[in-house]
FIDO-76972 format. One line per field, with one value per residue (C-alpha): x, y, z. Coordinates in nm, 3 decimals, m for minus. Layout:
# residues N
c1 [X,...]
c2 [Y,...]
c3 [Z,...]
This chain:
# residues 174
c1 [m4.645,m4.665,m4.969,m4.640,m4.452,m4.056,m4.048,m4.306,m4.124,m3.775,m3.975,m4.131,m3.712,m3.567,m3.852,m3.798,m3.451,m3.481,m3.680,m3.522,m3.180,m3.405,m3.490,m3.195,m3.010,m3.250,m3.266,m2.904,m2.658,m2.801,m2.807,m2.462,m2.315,m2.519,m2.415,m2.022,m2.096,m2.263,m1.947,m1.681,m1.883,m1.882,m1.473,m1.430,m1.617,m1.468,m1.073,m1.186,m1.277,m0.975,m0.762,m0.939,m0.857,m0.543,m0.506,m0.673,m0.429,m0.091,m0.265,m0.378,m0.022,0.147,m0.075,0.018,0.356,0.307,0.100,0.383,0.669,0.440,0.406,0.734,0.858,0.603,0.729,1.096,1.040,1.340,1.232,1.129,1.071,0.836,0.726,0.773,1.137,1.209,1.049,1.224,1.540,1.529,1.482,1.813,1.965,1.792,1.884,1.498,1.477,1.478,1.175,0.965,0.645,0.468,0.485,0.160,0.181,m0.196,m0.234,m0.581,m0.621,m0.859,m1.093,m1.020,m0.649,m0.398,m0.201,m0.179,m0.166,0.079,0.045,0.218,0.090,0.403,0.447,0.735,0.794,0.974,1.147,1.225,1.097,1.425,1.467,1.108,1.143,1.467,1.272,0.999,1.225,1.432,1.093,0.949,1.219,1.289,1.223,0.991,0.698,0.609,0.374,0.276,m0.092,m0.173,0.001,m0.050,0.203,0.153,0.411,0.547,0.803,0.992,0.921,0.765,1.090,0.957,0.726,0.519,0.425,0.161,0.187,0.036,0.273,0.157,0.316,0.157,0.303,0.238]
c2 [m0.006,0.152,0.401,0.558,0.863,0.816,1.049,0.837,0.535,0.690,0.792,0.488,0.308,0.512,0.463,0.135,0.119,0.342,0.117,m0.178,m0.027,0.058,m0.333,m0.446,m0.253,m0.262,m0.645,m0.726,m0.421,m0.314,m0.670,m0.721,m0.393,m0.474,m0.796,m0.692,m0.430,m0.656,m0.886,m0.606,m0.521,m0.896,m0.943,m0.634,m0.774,m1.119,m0.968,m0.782,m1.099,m1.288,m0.961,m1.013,m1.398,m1.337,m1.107,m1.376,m1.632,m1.441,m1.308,m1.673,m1.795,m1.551,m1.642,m2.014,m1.921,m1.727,m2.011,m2.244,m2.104,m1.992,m2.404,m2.518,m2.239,m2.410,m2.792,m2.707,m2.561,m2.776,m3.017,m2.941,m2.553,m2.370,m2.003,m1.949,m2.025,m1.880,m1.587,m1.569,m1.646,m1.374,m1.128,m1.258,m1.149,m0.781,m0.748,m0.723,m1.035,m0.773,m0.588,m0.894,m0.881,m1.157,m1.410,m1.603,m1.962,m2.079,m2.275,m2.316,m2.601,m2.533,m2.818,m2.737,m2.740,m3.010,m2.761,m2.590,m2.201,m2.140,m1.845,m1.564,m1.282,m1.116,m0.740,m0.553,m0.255,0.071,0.016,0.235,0.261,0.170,m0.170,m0.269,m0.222,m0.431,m0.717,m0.700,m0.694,m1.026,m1.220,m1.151,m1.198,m1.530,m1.840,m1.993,m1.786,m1.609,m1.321,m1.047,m1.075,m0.733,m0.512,m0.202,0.026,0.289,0.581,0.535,0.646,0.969,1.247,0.957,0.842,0.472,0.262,m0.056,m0.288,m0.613,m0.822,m1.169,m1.355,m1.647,m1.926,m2.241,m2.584,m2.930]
c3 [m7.130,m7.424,m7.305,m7.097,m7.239,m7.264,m6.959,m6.733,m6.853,m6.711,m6.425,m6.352,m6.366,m6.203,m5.918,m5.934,m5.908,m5.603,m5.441,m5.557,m5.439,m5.068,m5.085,m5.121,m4.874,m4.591,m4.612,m4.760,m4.665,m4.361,m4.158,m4.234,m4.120,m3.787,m3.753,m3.797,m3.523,m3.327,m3.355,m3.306,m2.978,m2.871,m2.930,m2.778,m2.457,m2.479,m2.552,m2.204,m2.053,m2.172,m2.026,m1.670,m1.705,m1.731,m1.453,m1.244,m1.328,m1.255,m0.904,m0.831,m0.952,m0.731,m0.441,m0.476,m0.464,m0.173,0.007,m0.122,0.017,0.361,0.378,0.295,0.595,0.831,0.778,0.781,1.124,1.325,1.520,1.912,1.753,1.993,1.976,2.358,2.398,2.011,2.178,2.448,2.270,2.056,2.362,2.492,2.172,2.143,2.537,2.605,2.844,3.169,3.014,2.970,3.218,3.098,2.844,2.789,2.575,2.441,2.091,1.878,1.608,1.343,1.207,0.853,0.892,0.946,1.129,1.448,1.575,1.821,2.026,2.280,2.423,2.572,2.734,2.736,2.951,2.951,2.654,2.347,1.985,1.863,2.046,2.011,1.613,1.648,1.811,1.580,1.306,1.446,1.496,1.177,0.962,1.099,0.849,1.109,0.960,1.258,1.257,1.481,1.520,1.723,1.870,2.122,2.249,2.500,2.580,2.986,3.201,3.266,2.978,2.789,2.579,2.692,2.574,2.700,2.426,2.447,2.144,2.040,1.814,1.620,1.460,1.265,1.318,1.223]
């Protein structure tokens, strides 16, 4: 060493410290910088995935609820209940029972359910807007979870203020 000048011999330091400093943080520093990053990216994808759980789990809570109360309103159904006469019933009461043309009863059982679907297809004629939403309104409010299926209205009579309606109502019993 001692064929270096002072100067060389700085030189030749400070070189190595350079390098030394380059070695150290390309192996040492470096890594652990990416490896924090590499972490912050995964919690950030996780704390996403733990969000999206938890939306899952308050829709599928609110859809047992739903499914809960539908099944409780389909087994408290009073006993001898039948869609036809609550039907018919219920077009006494709106002052549609005139207007009826039809009223036709069928039921399907599914082989993956316990229970059974109950179903009307029933026509009304000339009647208005007004006491056809008032019908609907009296059926499907009901607690006897009935549902209108489909529905198609057509305008009729004199300067077309009436309307014909053919509905299929459902209902599910046990």
């Amino acid at each position: 060493m001692n064929r270096f000048s002072k100067r060389e011999k700085m030189m030749l330091y400070l070189a190595a410290a350079v390098i030394g400093l380059f070695v150290i943080a390309r192996l040492i520093i470096f890594p652990v910088f990416d490896k924090r990053d590499q972490l912050e990216r995964l919690l950030d994808a996780k704390a996403t995935t733990l969000v999206d759980i938890q939306d899952l789990a308050a829709e599928f809570a609110a859809l047992q609820e739903r499914s809960d109360a539908a099944l409780q309103r389909v087994t408290q159904k009073e006993a001898g209940f039948t869609l036809f006469s609550f039907l018919d019933r219920m077009a006494g009461e709106t002052n549609l029972k005139d207007r009826i043309a039809y009223m036709k009863p069928s039921s399907q059982t599914r082989k993956d359910s316990p229970y059974k679907i109950s179903l009307v297809e029933m026509k009304l004629q000339t009647i208005t807007l007004e006491q056809l939403v008032l019908y609907l309104h009296r059926i499907e409010t009901d607690a006897s979870a009935i549902q209108v299926r489909r529905i198609s209205i057509t305008k009729t009579g004199k300067g077309r203020m009436y309307i014909d309606a053919v509905m299929e109502i459902e209902s599910y019993t046990t």
